[in-house]
Structures are given as C-alpha cells and as structure tokens.
C-alpha positions in Angstrom: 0.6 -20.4 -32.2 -3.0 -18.9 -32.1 -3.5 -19.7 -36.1 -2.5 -23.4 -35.6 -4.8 -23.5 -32.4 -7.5 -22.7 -34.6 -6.8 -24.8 -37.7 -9.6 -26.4 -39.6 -9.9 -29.9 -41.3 -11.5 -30.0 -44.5 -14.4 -32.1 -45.0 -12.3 -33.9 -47.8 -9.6 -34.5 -45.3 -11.8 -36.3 -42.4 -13.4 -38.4 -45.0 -9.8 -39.1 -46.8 -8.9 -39.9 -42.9 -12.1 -42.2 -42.5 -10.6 -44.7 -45.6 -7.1 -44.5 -44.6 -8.0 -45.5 -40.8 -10.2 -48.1 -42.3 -7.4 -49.3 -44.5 -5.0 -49.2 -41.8 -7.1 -51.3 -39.3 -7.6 -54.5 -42.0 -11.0 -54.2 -42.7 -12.2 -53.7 -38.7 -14.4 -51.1 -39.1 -17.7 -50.1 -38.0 -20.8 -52.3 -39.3 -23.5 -49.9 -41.8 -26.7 -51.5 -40.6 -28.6 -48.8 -39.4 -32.0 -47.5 -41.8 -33.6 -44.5 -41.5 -36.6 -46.6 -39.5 -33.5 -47.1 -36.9 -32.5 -44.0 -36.9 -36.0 -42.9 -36.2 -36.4 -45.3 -33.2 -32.8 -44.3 -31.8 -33.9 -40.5 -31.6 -37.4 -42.0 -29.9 -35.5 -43.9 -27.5 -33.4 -41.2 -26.5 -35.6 -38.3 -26.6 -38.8 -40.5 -24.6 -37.3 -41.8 -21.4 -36.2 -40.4 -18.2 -37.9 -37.4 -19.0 -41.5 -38.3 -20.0 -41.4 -40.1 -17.0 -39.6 -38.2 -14.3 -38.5 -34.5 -14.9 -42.1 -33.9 -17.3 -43.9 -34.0 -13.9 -41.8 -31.2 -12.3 -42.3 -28.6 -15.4 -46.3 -29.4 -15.1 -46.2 -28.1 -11.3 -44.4 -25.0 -12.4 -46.1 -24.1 -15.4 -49.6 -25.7 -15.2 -51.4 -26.6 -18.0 -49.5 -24.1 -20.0 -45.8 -26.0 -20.2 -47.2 -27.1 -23.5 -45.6 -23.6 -24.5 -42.6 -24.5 -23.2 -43.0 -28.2 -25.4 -43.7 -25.8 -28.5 -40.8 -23.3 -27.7 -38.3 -26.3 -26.6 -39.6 -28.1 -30.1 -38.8 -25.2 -32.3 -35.4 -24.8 -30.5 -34.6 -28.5 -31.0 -35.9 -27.9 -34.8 -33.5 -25.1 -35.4 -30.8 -27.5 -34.0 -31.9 -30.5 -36.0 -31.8 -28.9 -39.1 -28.5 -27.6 -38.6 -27.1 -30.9 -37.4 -29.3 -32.6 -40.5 -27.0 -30.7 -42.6 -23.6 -31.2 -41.0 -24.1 -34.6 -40.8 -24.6 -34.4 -44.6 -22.1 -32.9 -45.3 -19.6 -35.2 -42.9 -21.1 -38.7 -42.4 -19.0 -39.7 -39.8 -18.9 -40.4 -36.3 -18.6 -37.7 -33.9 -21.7 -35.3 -34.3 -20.8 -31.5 -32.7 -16.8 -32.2 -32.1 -16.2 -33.1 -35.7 -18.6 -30.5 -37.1 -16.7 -27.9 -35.1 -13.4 -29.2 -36.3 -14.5 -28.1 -39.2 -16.1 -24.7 -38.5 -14.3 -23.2 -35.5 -10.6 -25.2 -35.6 -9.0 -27.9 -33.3 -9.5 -25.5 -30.2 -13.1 -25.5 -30.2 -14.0 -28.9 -31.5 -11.9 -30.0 -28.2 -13.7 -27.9 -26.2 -17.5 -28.9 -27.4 -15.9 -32.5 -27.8 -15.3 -32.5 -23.7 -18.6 -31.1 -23.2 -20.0 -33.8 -24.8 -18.5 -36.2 -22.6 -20.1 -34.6 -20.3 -23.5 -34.0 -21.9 -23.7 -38.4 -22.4 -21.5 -39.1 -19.4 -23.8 -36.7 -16.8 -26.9 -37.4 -18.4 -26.6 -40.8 -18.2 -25.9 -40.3 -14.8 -29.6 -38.8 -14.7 -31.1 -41.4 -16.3 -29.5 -44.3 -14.4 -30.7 -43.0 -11.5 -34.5 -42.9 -13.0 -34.2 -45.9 -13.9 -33.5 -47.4 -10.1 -36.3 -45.7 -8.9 -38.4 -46.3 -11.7 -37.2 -50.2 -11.2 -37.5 -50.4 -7.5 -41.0 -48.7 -7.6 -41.7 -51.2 -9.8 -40.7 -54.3 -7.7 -42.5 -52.8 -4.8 -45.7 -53.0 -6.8 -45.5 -56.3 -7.9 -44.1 -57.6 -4.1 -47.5 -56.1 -2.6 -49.1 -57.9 -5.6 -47.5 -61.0 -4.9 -48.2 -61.3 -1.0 -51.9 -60.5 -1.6 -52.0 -63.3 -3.9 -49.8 -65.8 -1.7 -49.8 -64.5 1.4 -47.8 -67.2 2.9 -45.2 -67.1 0.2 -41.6 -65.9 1.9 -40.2 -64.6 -0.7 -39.9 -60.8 -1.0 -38.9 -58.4 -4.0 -38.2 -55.6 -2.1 -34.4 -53.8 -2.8 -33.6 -52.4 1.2 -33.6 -48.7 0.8 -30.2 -48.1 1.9 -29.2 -49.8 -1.2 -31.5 -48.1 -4.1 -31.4 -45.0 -3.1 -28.4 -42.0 -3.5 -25.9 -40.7 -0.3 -26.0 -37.4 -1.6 -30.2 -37.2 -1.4 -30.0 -38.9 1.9 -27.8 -37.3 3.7 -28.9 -33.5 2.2 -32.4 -34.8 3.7 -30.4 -35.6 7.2 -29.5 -31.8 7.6 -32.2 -30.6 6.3 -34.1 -32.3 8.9 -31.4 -31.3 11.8 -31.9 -27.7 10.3 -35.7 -27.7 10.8 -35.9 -29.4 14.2 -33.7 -26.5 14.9 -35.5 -24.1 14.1 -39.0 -25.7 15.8 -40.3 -25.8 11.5 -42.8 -28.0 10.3 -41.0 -31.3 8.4 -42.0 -32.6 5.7 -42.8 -36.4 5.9 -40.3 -37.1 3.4 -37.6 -35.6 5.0 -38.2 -37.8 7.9 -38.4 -40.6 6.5 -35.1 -40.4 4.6 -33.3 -39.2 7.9 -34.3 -42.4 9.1 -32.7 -44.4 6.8 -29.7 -42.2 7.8 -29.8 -43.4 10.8 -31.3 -46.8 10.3 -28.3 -47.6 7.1 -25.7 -50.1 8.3 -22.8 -47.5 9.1 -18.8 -47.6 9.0 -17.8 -45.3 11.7 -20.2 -42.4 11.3 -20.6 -42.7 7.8 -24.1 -44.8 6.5 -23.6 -46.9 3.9 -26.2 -46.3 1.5 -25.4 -46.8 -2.5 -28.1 -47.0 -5.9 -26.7 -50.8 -7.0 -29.8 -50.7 -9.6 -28.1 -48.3 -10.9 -25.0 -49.3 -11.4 -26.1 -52.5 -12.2 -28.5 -51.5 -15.5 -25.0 -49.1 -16.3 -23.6 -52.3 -16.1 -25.9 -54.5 -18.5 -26.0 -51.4 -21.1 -22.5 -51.3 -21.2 -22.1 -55.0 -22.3 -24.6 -54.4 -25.0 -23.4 -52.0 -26.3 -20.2 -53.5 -26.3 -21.1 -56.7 -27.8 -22.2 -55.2 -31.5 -24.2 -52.3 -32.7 -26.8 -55.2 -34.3 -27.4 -56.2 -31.2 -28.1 -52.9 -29.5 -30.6 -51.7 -32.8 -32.6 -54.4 -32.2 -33.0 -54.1 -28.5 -33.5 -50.1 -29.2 -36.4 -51.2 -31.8 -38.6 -53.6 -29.5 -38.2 -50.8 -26.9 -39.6 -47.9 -28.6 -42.6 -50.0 -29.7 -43.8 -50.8 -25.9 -43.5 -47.9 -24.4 -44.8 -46.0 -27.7 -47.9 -48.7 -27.2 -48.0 -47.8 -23.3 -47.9 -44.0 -24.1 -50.8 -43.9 -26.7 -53.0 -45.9 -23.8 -51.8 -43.8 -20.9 -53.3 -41.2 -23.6 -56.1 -42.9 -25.0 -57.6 -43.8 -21.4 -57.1 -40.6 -19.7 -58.3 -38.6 -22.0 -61.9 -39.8 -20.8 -60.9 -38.8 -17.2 -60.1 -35.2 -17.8 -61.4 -32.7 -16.0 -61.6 -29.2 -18.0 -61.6 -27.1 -15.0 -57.8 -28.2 -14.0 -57.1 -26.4 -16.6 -58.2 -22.9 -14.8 -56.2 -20.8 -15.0 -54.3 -22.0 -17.8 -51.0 -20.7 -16.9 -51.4 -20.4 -13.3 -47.5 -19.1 -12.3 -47.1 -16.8 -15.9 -44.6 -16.9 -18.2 -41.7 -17.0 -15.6 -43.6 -20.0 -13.7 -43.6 -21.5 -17.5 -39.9 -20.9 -18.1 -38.7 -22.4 -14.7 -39.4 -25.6 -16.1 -37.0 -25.1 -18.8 -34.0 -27.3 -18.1 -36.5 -30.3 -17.1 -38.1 -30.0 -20.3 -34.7 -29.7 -22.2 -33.6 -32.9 -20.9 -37.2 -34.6 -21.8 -35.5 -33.2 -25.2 -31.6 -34.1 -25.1 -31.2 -37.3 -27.4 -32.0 -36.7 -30.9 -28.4 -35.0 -31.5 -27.0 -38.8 -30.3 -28.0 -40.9 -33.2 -25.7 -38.4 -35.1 -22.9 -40.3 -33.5 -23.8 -43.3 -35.5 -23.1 -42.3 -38.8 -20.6 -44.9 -39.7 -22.9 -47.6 -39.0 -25.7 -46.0 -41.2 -26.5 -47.5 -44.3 -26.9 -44.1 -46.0 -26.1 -41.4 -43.4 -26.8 -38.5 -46.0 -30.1 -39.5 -46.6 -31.3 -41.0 -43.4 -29.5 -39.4 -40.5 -31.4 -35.8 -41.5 -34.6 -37.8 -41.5 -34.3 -40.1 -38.3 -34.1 -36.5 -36.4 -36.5 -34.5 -37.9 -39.2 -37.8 -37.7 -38.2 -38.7 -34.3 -38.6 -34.9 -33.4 -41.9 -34.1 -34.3 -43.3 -37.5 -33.1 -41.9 -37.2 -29.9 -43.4 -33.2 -29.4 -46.7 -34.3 -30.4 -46.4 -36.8 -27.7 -45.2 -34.4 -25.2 -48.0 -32.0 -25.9 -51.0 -34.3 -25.7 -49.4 -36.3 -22.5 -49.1 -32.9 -20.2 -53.0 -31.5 -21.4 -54.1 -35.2 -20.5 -51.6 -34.8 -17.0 -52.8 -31.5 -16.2 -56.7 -32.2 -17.2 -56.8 -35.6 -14.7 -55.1 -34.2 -11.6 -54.4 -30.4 -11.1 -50.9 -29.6 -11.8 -49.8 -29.5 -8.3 -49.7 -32.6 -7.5 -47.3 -33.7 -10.1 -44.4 -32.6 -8.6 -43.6 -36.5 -7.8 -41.3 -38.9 -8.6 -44.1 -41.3 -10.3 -46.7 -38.9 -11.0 -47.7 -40.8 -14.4 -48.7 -44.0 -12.2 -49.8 -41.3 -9.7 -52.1 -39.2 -11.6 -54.1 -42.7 -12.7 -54.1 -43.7 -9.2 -55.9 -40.4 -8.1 -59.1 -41.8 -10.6 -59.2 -44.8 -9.4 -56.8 -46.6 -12.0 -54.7 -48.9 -9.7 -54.5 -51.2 -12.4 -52.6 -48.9 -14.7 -50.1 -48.5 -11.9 -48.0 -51.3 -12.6 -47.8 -51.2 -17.0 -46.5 -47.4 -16.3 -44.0 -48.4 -14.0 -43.0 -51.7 -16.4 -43.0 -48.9 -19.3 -40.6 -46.2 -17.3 -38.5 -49.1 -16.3 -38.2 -49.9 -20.4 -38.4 -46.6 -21.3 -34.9 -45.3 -19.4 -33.2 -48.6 -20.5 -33.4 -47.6 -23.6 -32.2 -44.0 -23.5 -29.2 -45.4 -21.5 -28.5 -47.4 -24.2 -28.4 -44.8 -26.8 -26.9 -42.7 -24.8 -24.0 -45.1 -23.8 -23.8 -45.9 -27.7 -23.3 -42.3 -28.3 -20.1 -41.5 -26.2 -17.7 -43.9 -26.6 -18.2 -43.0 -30.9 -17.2 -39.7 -29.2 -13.9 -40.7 -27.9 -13.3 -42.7 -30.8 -13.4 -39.4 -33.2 -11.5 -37.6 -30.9 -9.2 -40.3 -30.3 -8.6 -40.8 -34.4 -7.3 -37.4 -34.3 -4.9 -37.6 -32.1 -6.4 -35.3 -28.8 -7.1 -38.6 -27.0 -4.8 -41.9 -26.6 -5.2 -44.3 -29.6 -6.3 -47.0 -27.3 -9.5 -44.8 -27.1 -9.9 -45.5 -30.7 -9.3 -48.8 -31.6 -12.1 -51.6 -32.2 -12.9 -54.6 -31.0 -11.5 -57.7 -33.6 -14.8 -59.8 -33.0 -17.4 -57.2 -32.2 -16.5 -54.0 -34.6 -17.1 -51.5 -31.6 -15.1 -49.1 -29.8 -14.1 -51.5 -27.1 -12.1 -49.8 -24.5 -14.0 -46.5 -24.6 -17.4 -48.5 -23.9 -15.6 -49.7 -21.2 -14.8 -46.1 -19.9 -18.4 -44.3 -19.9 -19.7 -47.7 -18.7 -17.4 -46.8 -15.0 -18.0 -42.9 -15.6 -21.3 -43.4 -15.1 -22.2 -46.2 -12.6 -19.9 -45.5 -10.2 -21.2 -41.7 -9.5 -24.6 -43.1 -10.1 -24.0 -45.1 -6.8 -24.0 -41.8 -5.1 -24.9 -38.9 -6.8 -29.0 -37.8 -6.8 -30.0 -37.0 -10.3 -30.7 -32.9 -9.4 -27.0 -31.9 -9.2 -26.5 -33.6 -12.4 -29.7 -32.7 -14.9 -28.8 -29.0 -15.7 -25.8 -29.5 -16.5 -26.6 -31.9 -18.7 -29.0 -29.1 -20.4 -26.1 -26.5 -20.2 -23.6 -29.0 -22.1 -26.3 -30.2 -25.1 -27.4 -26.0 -25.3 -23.9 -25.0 -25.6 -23.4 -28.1 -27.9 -26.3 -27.0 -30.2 -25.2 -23.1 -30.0 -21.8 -24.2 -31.7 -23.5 -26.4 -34.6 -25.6 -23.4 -35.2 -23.1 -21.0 -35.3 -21.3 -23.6 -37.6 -23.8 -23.7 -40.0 -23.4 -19.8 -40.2 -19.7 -19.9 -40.9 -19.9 -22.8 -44.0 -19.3 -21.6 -46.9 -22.6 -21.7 -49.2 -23.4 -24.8 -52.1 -26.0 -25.0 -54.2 -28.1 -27.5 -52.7 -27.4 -30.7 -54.5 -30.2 -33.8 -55.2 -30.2 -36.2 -52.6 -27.8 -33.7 -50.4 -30.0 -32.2 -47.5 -29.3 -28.2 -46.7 -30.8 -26.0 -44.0 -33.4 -23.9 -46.0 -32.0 -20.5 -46.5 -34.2 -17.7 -45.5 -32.6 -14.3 -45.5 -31.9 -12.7 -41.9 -31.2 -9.2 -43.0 -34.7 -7.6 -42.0 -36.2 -10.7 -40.2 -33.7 -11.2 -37.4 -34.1 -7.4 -36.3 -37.6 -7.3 -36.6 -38.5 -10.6 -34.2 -35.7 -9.5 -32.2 -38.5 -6.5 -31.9 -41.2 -8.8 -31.5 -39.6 -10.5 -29.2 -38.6 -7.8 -26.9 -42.5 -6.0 -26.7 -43.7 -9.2 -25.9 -41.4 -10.0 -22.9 -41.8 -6.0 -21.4 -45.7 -6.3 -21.7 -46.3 -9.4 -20.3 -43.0 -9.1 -17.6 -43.0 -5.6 -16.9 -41.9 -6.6 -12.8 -39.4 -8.9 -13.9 -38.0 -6.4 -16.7 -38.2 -2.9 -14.4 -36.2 -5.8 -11.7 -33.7 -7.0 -14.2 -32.9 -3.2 -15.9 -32.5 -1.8 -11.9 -30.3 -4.6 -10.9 -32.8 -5.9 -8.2 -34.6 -8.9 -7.2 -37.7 -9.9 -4.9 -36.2 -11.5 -1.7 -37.6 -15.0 -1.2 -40.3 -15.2 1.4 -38.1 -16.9 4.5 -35.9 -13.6 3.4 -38.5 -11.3 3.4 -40.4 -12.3 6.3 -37.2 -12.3 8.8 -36.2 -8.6 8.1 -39.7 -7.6 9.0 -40.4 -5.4 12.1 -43.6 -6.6 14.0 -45.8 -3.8 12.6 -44.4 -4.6 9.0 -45.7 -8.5 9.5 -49.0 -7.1 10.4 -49.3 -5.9 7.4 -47.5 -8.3 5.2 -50.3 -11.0 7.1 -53.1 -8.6 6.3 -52.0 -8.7 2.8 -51.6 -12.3 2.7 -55.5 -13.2 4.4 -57.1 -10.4 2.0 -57.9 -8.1 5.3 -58.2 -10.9 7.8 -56.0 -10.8 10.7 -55.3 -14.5 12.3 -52.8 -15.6 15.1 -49.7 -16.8 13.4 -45.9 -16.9 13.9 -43.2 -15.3 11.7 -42.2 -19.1 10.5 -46.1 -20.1 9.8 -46.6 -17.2 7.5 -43.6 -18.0 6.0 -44.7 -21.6 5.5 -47.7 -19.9 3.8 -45.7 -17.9 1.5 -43.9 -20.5 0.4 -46.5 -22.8 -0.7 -47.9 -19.8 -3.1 -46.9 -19.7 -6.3 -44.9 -17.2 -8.3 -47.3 -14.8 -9.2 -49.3 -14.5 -6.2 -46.4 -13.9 -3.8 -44.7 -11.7 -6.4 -48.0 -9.6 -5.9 -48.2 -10.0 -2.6 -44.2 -8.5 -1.8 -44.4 -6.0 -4.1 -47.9 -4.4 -2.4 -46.0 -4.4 0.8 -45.7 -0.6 2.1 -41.8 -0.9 3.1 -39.0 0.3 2.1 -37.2 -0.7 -1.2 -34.2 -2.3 0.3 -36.3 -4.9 2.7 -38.7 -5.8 -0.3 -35.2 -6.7 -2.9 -31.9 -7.8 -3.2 -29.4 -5.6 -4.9 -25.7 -5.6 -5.5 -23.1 -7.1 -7.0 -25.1 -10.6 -6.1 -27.8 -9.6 -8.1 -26.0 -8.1 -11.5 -24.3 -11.6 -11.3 -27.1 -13.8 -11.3 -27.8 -11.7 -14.2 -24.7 -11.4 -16.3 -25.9 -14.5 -18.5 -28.8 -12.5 -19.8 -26.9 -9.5 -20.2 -24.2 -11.8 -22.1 -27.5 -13.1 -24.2 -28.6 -9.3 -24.6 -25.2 -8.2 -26.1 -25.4 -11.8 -28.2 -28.0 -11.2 -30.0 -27.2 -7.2 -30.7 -24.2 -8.6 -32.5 -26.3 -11.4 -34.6 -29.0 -8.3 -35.3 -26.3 -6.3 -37.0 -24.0 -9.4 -38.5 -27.8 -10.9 -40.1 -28.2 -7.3 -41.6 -25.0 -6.5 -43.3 -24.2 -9.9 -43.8 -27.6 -11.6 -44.7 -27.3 -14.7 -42.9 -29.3 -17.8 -43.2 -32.3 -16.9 -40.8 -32.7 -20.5 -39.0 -29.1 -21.3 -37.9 -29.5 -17.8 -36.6 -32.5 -18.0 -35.0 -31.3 -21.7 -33.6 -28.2 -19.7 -32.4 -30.0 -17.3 -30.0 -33.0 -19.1 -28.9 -30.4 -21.8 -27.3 -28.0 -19.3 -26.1 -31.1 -18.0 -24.2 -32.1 -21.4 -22.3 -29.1 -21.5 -21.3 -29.4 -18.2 -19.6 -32.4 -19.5 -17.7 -30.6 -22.5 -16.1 -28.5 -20.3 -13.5 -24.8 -18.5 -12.2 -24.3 -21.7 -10.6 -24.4 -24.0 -13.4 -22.2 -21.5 -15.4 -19.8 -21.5 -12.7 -19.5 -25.8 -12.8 -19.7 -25.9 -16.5 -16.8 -23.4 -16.7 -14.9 -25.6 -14.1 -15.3 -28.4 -16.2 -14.0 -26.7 -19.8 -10.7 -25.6 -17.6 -9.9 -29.6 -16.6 -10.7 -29.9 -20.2 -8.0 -27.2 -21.1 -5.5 -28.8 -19.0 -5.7 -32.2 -20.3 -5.9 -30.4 -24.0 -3.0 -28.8 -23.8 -1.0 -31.1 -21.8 -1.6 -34.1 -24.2 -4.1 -33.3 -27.0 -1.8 -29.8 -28.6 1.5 -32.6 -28.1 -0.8 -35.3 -30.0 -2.9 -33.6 -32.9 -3.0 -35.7 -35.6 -3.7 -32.4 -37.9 -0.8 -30.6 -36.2 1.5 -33.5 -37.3 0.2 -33.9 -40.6 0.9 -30.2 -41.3 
C-alpha cells in the first residue's frame, strides 16, 4: 500500500500520456503559440503587479533603505528555484509545473499534495491581487472624479464606487472592534480606524449585519475569467500590451524620481537591522510569486525546452533590477516611514509636489494587477487539467473547450474560487499563505532536482549547472551561521534559551510604578515627563525594532517580566528548529553524497523563508493539506489513472 502510494511516472510515460490524450480528444488540444518573448512578458506580468504596487511599500517601512537585501536575497532564492524549474520543465514540457514534476520525483502522494497547494498558491493569491486591484481601481476613479468636478463643476455625474461596496467585511468590521476595544480602554484611535467604523455603522444593514462587499473585485475576477476562457491568443496578447505600459510607467516613476532623491533618507541605511529587514519577507516573496506560472503553459509553447528556461530566467533578472532601483528611489524621495500605505507610489510623488504623477501610477497599478490576475487565472485551471488527466480530479476538470481549446470548466472554477471570497476577505489573511504555498512549492522542485537521476547535458537541452556540494554546502552553512550570531547575538542568545522580548503593551502592563519610572527614564534618555502607563506604551510602539529591543533589554527587572518563555515560545520556534535539523541533514547528505550545490542551496534558503512567515500560517497551511488528504484518498487513490494502468 505505501509503495503504490508512492509510485512514480516516468517522463516517457506522461509524454506517451500527452499523445494519447491528444489522440483521444480528435485533435482538441491546446494551441503552441507562445515564444520565448511571451513567455518573458507572462513572468513580467506576474511577477510586477500587486506587489510593486501594494505589499513593496510595507517591506520599505520595515527594512528602510536596506530591503534591497531582501530584493537580492529573495532574487537569488527565486534563481535557485528557476533554474531548477528551467530544468524540469525541460525535461517534461507539459502542463502542470510542480505537481507533474513531483509525480515524477516524489510519487502520486506528493505531487497530490504540492498539486493542492498550488490551488491554493493561484486560487489565494489571486484572492490578494483582486483585492489590489479594487483599491487600486477605486483610488483611481476617485482621482479622476475630483478631476472631473474641478473641470465641470456643474456636471452631475459622479465616479465614485460607495465605500460599502469596494471595500472587504472582514477589514471593516476587524476596524469596528478594534475601535470598540480602544474607546474601551480611553486609547488614542487612529483616524483610520474611525473612519472605517463608520462605514460600519453607516453600511445599509440586514438585521445587525452591514452589508459591505469588494464588487470591483469580483467583477475584474469576472472579466479575467472570460479571457482566459475565450483562447490563450487572446490572453498573450492582452498580457503583451500590459507589460509594455506599466514597464513604460515604471522606468518614468524611476527616471523622474531619481532627481528628487534625498541622500540623507537613506541614514541609517538599515534603520530596524537585519530582523527589521527580514520581517518584510513574505511581502517581498509575493512581489516575487509568478515566474513559476508561465511553467503551466508548456503546451501552448512553441518550443517549451528552449524557451520556458529562458522566459524565467529573463523575466527574473529584469524584474529584480526593477525592484532594486524602485525601493533606493522610494526610500531616497520620502523616508521609509511613510510608506507603509496602501498607494505609497502615488504617495511618495505627491509628498514633492508631483500631483500630476498621481493619476498615470494609479492608471499603471490598476493595469499592472490586471495583468497578474490574468496569468495567474491562466495558470490554475492548467493545474486542474494535469491533475485531472491523471485521474486525482473528475475528467470534467480536464476536458477542453470544442471552439476555444482551453480548459473550459476548470476556468470556470478558479474564476468563483476567487471572486466570491474576494467579496469579503481583506488581502492580509490571505498574502502569507500565498508565500507559504509557492516556498513549499519551490522546496519540492528543488528537492526534485536532487533526486533525478544525472544526464549528460545534451545540446539544445537546458540542465541546472552542477557544482559539487560536498565541501561547499558545510562550509556556507559555516558562513552562514557566524554571520547570523555576530550580527543577532540578542535574537540568537533569545532563540537557544527558548525566550522572547514581550511586546511593549505586554511589557508596560506587568510593570510596578517604580519599574515604569524607570522604563520612562530609559525611554526620554534621563528625562522624566508626566505620562500614563497607555501613553508610554503608545510611545513604545511607534519605535522601531531595534530601539525598543534596546530599550527592554536595559530595563533593571527581573528576567521573567522582560520575556516570554514556555511552551508558547519553543512553538513559535519549532519551524526554525525544523530548518536547523533540515539543513544538518542536507550538510551531511551534500558531503557523502556530492550533490548538485544549487538545488541544494535553493532547497534550504526556501525552507528558511518559510520559517520566517509564522506558527500561524503553519497551522492553516497544515489545515489545508489535511482537506486535501481527505478529498485524495476519498476520490483521487479510487481514481489514479497510474494505479489503473498498473
């Protein structure tokens, strides 16, 4: 039972599969139109769009001017992946990127498993994006409404969507008791937690319950979907004309605020350290996720062993030299906090003075996520259909359109697993665990590559480059660890002791009167002003990282009022301890064993963003491989077109 729920398909028995299904269906297959220049402009649309526009603005406020090292170190994991997926993709041109690569590599088991992660990587992401793109859209609209009335002020027409119908339930009402929590409590609000508990209470209700929905979103979910549905032509071209605006509106947002930077925003460079980079890690990820997707297209390529490799590495590096460039120009214009906004591109420009700008970056954003929800939307259904072919999903999921050549019912599918949560959902429950999904996905393809057996490379056939692990692993495993105790020495002497700093609300509340005293004469270097418990801790909270991590740890007091400890503690930390043990066992394997350094390098350095996105994350990602499980061995084991066969 365990052998056959690990059994492997060939790669001569998926491609033997590929002409019999095409054979079987009467010549409705997939279209090849797709050159390496769409390929290219596929990874671009994926890879630039919500996050170059939304989530890039968040990393800046917690890193500073030094996320560019998080750009780098994302880049090189991305690279690691690419090359890795560059060579599966070789070696199996067909649709279904990281499920039907692990078919091959792990067995039926685990190529469901990464195959229903997937839907969720496209399906959740998505999610994300089409909820950018109705802000992104409605920001727009507002712009141009102001525009309009200042123009024609006695024209009654208005462009403005009502806020309790662009905007998510879950944000709005999370804002609601947030704001009942402070009022409370007697705490300062924020003015944008006001504002949205009056739309709570403003919203047209039913009962208690405010109706509030994101119809933009839904409704671009909508438009995508029928693209994509209608022909794979069709949705290349749209892709194409995309990419070249917003590439255009990228190099100017470059080009012009480059002469409005400001040196000294850059001081200090890395104002939060290394951890203050790193907590940007699962925004920058997803500014990342989309370059795997055009890997799903490899039946519509016209030479998928030649051009899918390059499409991802071209699209790669063009985008990280982008990414790079665009946050030293953010961070030189404004200083980095105050790009922790939803619009900070348009926002930054308006800051110098460049109202003008305002309304070409919101046109671009609003193009921008279009097209990464059409490559994305492009991507999963080919997903289903691979999965489908081998017998783990219904054949409905599988079969094509008679006039259109596309995967007709599984378009159909995403298109209402994404724009009916989008109605509700706000895009921050959703973006890490569309990071966990795409690092576990990459993980597997690495470890893939590792268990293939070696060819001689063959012209024309692309291979990962094969350097050697059996000293190199060990030694920047080394590197690696000398680097992260000299410049972390807290946050390693906290992780090895199984403690953590409390947060400052924490902190402050277990404090006896005498204790604050000194906590506040700590805070105002010596000076001793007239504040309450909560204003200090409003104080606190505003610093970042590194200040109030000196700050605590000063604090004459005992141990146990400073730091968490317990069994809450080693859990937030059993992912790195999972990591630690990971990469012990690669150290030894890559030594005895020699393995191929990159695929083993791509292997860990994912493994260990994932470790940095959270317990919590874990926990739902788990949750979501068990329904997996269920439906796999309740229908997919019954149906497996390999168990069957054999």
């Amino acid at each position: 039972m365990t052998s056959k729920l690990f059994q492997k398909k060939t790669q001569e028995q998926i491609l033997a599969q590929l002409v019999e299904d095409e054979k079987g269906s009467q010549g409705n297959h997939l279209n090849r139109v797709l050159s390496v220049r769409d390929l290219t402009a596929l990874g671009i649309a994926a890879i630039i769009g919500a996050g170059i526009f939304s989530t890039v603005g968040k990393a800046c406020y917690y890193g500073g001017p030094g996320v560019i090292f998080l750009f780098m170190i994302t880049a090189v994991v991305c690279a690691f992946s690419a090359l890795c997926y560059a060579e599966f993709a070789n070696r199996i041109p067909i649709s279904g990127s990281a499920y039907t690569y692990s078919y091959v590599a792990f067995g039926e088991l685990v190529a469901w498993i990464i195959g229903w992660d997937l839907i969720m990587e496209y399906a959740i992401g998505n999610i994300v994006v089409a909820i950018s793109w109705s802000s992104n859209f409605t920001s727009f609209l507002n712009k141009m409404d102001v525009g309009l009335h200042q123009r024609f002020p006695s024209l009654g027409i208005s462009l403005h969507i009502p806020d309790f119908l662009s905007n998510s339930f879950r944000q709005i009402y999370l804002a609601h008791t947030s704001f009942v929590d402070l009022a409370s409590k007697h705490l300062p609000i924020p003015s944008d937690v006001a504002g949205m508990n009056t739309l709570w209470n403003s919203a047209p209700h039913i009962g208690s319950i405010p109706i509030i929905l994101n119809l933009p979103a839904f409704a671009i979910t909508f438009f995508i979907t029928w693209l994509v549905f209608v022909g794979i032509r069709e949705s290349r071209t749209s892709s194409n004309l995309m990419v070249a605006f917003k590439l255009i509106v990228i190099m100017l947002v470059i080009a012009i605020g480059f002469f409005y930077v400001n040196t000294t925003n850059w001081t200090p460079f890395v104002p939060n350290g290394f951890g203050g980079v790193m907590r940007g890690v699962s925004d920058v990820f997803f500014a990342y996720i989309g370059f795997d997707a055009i890997s799903t297209t490899a039946e519509e390529c016209k030479n998928p062993q030649r051009d899918l490799p390059r499409g991802m590495m071209y699209s790669l590096i063009i985008c990280t030299v982008l990414y790079i460039v665009l946050a030293l120009v953010l961070t030189g214009m404004v200083n980095y906090t105050h790009l922790n906004v939803g619009d900070f591109l348009a926002d930054a420009f308006h800051q110098n003075g460049l109202n003008w700008l305002s309304g070409i970056i919101a046109l671009s954003a609003v193009i921008a996520t279009t097209s990464v929800l059409l490559v994305f939307q492009l991507g999963q259904p080919r997903i289903w259909m691979s999965m489908s072919r081998d017998g783990l999903l219904p054949k409905r999921f599988s079969k094509l359109h008679p006039k259109y050549h596309t995967p007709g019912f599984s378009t159909i599918i995403t298109g209402l697993m994404v724009g009916i949560p989008a109605l509700v959902l706000d895009s921050d429950l959703v973006t890490d665990l569309t990071s966990i999904g795409t690092l576990f996905a990459f993980t597997l393809v690495c470890g893939g590559i590792l268990l293939l057996p070696r060819t001689e490379k063959e012209q024309g056939k692309f291979r990962v480059p094969f350097i050697g692990g059996k000293y190199w692993v060990g030694l920047l495993m080394i590197v690696v660890a000398g680097f992260a105790f000299h410049f972390n020495k807290d946050k390693c002497h906290d992780f090895f002791h199984s403690q953590s700093l409390k947060p400052a609300d924490e902190l402050v509340s277990s404090l006896q009167p005498t204790e604050v005293n000194q906590l506040t004469s700590i805070t105002y270097k010596g000076t001793m002003p007239v504040i309450t418990k909560d204003s200090l801790t409003n104080y606190l909270l505003k610093m970042n990282d590194e200040e109030y991590s000196t700050i605590a740890r000063s604090l004459s007091v005992p141990t146990n009022e400073k730091f968490n400890s317990g069994l809450s503690v080693v859990a937030d930390n059993i992912t790195f301890w999972i990591f630690i043990l990971l990469a012990i066992i690669m150290t030894i394997a890559s030594f005895v064993k020699n393995l191929s350094l990159i695929p083993v390098l791509g292997l860990l350095s994912c493994f260990y963003l994932v470790t940095e996105l959270g317990l919590t994350n874990w926990i739902r990602f788990i949750i979501w491989l068990i329904i997996g499980l269920v439906i796999y061995f309740t229908y997919g084991i019954k149906n497996s077109r390999l168990r069957v066969n054999s």
